[in-house]
VOVO-348647 format. One record per atom (N, C-alpha, C): residue in three letters; x, y, z. Coordinates in steps of 0.05 Angstrom, whole numbers, plus 5000, padded with zeros to 4 digits. Example, Ala and Ser with C-alpha at 12.3 -4.5 7.8 and 13.67 -1.06 7.14 Angstrom:
2
ALA526448865156;ALA524649105156;ALA526449345156;SER525749555142;SER527349795143;SER525850015157;
***
This chain:
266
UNK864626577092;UNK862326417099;UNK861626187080;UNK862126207059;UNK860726017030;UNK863725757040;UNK865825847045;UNK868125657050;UNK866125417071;UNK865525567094;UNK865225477116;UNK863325287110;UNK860425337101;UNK858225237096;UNK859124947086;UNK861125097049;UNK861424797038;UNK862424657044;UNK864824727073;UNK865724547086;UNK864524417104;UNK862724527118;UNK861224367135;UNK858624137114;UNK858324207099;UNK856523957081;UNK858323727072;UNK860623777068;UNK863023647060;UNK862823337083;UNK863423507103;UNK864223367133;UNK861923217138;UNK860223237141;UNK857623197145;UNK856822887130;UNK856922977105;UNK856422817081;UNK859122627088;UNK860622557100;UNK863122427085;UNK862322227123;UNK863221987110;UNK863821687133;UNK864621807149;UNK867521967146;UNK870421867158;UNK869922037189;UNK866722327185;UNK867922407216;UNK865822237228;UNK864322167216;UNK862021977237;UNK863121717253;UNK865121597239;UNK866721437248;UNK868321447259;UNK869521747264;UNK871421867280;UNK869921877303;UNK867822037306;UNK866022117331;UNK864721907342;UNK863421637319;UNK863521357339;UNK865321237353;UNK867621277341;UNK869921247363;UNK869921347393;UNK871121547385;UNK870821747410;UNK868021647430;UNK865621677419;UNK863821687438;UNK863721467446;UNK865021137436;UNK863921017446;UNK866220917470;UNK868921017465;UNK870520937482;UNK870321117497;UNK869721317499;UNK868621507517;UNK867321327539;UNK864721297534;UNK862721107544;UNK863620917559;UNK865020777550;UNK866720507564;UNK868020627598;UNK869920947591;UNK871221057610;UNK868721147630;UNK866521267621;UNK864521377642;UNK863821117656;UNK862920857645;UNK862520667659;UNK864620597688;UNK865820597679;UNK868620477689;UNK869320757723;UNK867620977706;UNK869921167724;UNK867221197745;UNK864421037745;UNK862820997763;UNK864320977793;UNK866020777794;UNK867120627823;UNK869120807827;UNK869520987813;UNK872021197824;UNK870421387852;UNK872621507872;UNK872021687894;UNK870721907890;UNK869222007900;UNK867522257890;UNK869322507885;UNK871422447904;UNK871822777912;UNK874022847882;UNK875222727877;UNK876222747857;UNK876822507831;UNK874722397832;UNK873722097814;UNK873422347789;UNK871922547785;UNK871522647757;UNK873822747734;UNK875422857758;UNK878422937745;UNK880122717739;UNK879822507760;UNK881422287741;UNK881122177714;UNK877522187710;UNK875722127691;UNK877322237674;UNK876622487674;UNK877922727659;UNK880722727641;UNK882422647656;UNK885222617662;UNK885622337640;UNK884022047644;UNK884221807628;UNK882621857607;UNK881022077611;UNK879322157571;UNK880422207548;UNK883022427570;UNK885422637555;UNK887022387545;UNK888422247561;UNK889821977558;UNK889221797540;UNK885921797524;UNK885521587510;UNK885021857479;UNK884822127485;UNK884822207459;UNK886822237451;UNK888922227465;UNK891922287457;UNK893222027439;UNK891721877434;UNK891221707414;UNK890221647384;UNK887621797390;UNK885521857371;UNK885022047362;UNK885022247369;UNK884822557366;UNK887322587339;UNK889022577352;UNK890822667324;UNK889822567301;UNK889822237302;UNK889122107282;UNK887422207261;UNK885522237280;UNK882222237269;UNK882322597251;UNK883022777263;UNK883723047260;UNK885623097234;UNK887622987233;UNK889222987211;UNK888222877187;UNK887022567179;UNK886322487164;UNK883522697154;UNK881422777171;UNK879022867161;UNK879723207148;UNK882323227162;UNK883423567148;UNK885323537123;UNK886223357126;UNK888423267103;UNK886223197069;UNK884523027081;UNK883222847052;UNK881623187048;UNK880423327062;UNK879023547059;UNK881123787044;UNK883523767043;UNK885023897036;UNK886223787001;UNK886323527015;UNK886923426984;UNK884823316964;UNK882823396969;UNK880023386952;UNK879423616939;UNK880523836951;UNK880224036932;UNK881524026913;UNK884423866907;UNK886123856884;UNK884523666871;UNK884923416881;UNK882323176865;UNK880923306851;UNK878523436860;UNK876123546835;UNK877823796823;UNK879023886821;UNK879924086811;UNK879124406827;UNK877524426847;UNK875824586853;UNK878224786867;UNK880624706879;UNK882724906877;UNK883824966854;UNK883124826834;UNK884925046813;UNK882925206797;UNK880925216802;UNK879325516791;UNK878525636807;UNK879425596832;UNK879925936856;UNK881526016853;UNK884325936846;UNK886726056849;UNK886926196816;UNK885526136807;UNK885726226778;UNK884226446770;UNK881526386780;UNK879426676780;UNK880126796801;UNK879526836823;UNK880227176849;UNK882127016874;UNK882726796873;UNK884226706905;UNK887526786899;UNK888126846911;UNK891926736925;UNK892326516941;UNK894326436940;UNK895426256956;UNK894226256983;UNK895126506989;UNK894926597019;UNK891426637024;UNK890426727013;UNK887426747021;UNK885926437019;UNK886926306994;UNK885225996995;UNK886425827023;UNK888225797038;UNK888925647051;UNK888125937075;UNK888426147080;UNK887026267104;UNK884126107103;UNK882526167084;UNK878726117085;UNK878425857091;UNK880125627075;UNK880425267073;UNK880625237112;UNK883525287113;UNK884225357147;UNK882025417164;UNK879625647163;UNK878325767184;UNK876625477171;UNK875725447153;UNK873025287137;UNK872925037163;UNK875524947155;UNK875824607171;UNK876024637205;UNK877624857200;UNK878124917236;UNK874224927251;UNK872625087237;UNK870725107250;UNK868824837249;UNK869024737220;UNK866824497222;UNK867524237243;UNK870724247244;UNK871423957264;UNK871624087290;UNK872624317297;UNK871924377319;UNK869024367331;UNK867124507313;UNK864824447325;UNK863324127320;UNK864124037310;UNK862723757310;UNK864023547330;UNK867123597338;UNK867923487363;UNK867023647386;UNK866323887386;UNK865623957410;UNK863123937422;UNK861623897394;UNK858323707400;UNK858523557416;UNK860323367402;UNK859523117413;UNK860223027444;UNK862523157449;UNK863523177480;UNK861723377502;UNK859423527485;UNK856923717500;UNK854523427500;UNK854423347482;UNK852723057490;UNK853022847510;UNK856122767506;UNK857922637519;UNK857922677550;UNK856523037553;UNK857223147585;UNK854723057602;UNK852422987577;UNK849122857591;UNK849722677606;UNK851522477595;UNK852022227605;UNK853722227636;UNK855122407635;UNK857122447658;UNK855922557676;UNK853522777679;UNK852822837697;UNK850622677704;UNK849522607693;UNK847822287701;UNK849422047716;UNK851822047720;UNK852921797721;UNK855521847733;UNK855722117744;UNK858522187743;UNK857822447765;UNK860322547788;UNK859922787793;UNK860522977783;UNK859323077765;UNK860423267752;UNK860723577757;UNK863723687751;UNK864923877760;UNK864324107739;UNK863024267729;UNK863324487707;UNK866024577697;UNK867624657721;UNK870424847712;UNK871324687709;UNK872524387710;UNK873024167704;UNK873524147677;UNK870924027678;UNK870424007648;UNK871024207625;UNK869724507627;UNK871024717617;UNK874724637610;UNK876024657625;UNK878824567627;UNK879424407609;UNK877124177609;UNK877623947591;UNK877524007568;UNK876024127562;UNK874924267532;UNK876824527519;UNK878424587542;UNK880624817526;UNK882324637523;UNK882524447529;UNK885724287521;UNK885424097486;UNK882123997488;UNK880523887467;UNK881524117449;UNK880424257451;UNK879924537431;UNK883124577412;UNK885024607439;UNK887824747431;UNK888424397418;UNK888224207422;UNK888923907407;UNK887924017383;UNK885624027377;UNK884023967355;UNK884924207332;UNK885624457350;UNK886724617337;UNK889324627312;UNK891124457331;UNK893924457334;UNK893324257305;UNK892424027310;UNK892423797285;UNK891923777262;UNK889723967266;UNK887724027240;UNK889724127227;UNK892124297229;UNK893324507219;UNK895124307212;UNK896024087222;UNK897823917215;UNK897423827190;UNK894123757190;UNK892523557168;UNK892423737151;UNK891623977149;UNK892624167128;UNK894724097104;UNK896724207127;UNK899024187115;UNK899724027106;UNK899323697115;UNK899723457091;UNK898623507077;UNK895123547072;UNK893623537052;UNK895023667020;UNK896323957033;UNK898324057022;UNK900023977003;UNK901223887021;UNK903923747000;UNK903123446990;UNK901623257001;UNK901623046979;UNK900523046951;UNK901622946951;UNK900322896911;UNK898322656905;UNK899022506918;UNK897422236915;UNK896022136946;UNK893821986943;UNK892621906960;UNK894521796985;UNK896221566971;UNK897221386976;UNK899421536993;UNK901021726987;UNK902521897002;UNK901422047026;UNK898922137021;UNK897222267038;UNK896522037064;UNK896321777055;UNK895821577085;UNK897721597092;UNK900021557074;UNK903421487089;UNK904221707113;UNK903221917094;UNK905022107114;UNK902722197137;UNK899822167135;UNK898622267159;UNK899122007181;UNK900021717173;UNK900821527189;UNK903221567197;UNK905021607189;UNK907921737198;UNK908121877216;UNK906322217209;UNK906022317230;UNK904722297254;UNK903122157245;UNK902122007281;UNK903021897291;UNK904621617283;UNK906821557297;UNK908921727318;UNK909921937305;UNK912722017302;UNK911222227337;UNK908622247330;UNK907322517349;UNK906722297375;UNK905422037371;UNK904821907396;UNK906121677412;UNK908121657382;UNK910621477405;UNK913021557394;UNK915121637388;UNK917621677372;UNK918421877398;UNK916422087392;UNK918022367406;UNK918322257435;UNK916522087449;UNK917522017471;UNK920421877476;UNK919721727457;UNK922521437456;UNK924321627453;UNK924721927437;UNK927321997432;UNK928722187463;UNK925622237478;UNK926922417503;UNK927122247528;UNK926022017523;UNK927721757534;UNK930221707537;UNK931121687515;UNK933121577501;UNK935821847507;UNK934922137509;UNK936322287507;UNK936622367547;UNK934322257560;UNK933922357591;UNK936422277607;UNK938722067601;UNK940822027611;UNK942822297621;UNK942022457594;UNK944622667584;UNK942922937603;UNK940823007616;UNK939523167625;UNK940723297658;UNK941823507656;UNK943423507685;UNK942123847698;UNK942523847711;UNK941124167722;UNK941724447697;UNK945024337695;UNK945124687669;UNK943224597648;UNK943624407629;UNK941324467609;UNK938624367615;UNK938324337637;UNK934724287639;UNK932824477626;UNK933024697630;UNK932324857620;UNK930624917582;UNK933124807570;UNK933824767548;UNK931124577542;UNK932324327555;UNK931324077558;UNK927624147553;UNK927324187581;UNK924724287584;UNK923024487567;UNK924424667544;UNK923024837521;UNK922924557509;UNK924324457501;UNK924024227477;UNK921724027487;UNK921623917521;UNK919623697526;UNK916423907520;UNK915924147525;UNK913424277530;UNK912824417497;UNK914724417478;UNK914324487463;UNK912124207442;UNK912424027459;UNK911023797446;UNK907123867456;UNK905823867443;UNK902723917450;UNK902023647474;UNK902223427465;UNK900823277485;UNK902123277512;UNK904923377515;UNK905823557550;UNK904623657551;UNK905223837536;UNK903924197552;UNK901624087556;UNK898723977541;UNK896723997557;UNK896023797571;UNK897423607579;UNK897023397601;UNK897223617625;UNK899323717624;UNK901123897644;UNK898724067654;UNK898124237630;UNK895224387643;UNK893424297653;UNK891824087642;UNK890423857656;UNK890423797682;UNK893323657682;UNK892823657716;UNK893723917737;UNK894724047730;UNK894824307747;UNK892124417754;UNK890824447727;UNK887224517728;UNK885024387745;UNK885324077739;UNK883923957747;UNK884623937782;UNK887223997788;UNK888023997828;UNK889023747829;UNK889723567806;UNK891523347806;UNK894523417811;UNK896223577796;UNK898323647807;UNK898223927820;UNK900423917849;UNK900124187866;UNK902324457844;UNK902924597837;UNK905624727832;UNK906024907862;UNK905724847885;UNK906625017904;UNK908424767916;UNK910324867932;UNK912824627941;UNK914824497922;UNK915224547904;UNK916524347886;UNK919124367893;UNK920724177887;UNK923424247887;UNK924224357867;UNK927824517872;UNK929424567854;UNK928324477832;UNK929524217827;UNK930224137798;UNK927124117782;UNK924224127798;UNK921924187780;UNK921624467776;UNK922324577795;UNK921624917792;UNK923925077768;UNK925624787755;UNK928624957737;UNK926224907718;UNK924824667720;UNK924424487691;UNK921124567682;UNK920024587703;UNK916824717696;UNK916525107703;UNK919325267691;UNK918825477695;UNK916725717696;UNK915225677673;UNK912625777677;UNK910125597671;UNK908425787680;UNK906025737690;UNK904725547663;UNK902825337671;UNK901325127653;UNK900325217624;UNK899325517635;UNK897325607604;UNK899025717595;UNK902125857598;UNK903125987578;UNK904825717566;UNK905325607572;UNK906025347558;UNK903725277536;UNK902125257546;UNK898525157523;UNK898525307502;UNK899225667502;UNK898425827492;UNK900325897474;UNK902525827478;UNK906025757469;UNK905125627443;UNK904125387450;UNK903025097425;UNK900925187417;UNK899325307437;UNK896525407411;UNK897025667392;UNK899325777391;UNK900425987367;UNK901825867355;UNK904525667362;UNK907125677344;UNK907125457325;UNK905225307333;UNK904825117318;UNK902425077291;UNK900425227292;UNK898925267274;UNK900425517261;UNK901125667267;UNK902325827251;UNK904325797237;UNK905925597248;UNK908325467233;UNK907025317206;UNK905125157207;UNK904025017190;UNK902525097169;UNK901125347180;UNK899425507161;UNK902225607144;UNK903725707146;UNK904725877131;UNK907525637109;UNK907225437125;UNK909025287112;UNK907425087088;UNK904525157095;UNK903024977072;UNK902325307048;UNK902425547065;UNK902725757034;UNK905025767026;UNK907225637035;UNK910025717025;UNK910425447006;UNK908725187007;UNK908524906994;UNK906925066969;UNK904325196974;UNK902525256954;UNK903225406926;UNK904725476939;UNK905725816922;UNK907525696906;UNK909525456917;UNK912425356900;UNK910925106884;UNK908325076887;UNK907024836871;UNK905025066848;UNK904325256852;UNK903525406829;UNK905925466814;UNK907825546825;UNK910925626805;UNK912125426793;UNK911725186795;UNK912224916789;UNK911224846760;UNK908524926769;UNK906124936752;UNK906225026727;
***
């Protein structure tokens, strides 16, 4: 709890999420305008659908940087190296750091998209289970990144490394990985689709587009052909739930396996 608190005064106190969440809300805003002239019957899910589309932008960004500098500020003041010295481990400071950040940015983006919902149902038809939908895919994003931003926070040493590589990896997450299954979709034939398809869904911003529109009644999964039924084998959420374990867990444990070889260093 004392983790959580000081992280939430941290966040609070600091520019970078207010300017994160002016973001968001205001391009948010722009889309609710806009998604006025859309069809009733399914104008909200499209809404929905181009929200997801414009966080898949920002979201990482904004998520990584505010978990990363929060991560690498504890080395700055020194304030990780007299936990790990009086009662912490490796493993327990980056469990409590982990839950600390996961809860304060989760709840402070999920504010703001509960404010965000005044506006939509004023202005918008608004769908509940919809939205809900919208917010587990938010959640499992916000989840997934934070753990990313971690883990840089982790390993850089210097500030200056710390932009590099949380810019790198945004890149590499919102345009690279496409260009490379682009680039590789020539070579894709019915035997390794399969293959193919763990590697396209193992990426977060598939899998939860994919849920998205299945959820939202944008895409059908009944009728498909062959070659979608080789390639979208199972069902939307075990794909979601696939990326909402293997990937924070991969990260958590690869920023105690960074921690531990930087105290032995030490």
């Amino acid at each position: 709890m004392p983790y959580i608190w000081k992280e939430w005064l941290e966040q609070v106190r600091s520019k970078g999420l207010w300017f994160g969440l002016a973001m968001l809300m205001l391009t948010s805003l722009f889309l609710v305008a806009e998604a006025r002239s859309f069809p009733s019957d399914l104008g909200f899910e499209v809404f929905l659908l181009s929200l997801f589309d414009m966080n898949l932008y920002l979201i990482p960004l904004f998520a990584m940087f505010l978990a990363s500098f929060s991560m690498f500020q504890e080395k700055e003041l020194k304030t990780k190296m007299i936990l790990l010295t009086k009662k912490e481990s490796a493993l327990s400071f980056i469990w409590r750091k982990s839950l600390a950040i996961q809860f304060s940015l989760l709840a402070a983006f999920i504010g703001a998209y509960l404010i965000l919902a005044f506006f939509m149902i004023g202005f918008l038809s608004f769908h509940l289970v919809s939205f809900i939908h919208f917010l587990i895919t938010l959640i499992v994003f916000l989840f997934i990144f934070n753990q990313i931003g971690i883990f840089l926070g982790t390993v850089s040493r210097t500030k200056m490394q710390l932009i590099s590589l949380n810019i790198l990896t945004w890149f590499f997450v919102v345009f690279l990985i496409d260009l490379v299954f682009l680039y590789v979709l020539p070579a894709i034939t019915f035997d390794n689709l399969r293959f193919f398809s763990w590697l396209y869904f193992l990426a977060p911003m598939h899998t939860l587009r994919l849920y998205l529109e299945v959820h939202l009644g944008l895409l059908s999964m009944s009728h498909m052909s062959r070659l979608m039924e080789q390639f979208i084998f199972m069902d939307a959420w075990i794909f979601l739930l696939i990326n909402a374990i293997v990937w924070p867990v991969l990260f958590f444990f690869a920023s105690v396996f960074i921690e531990r070889r930087g105290d032995r260093n030490d």
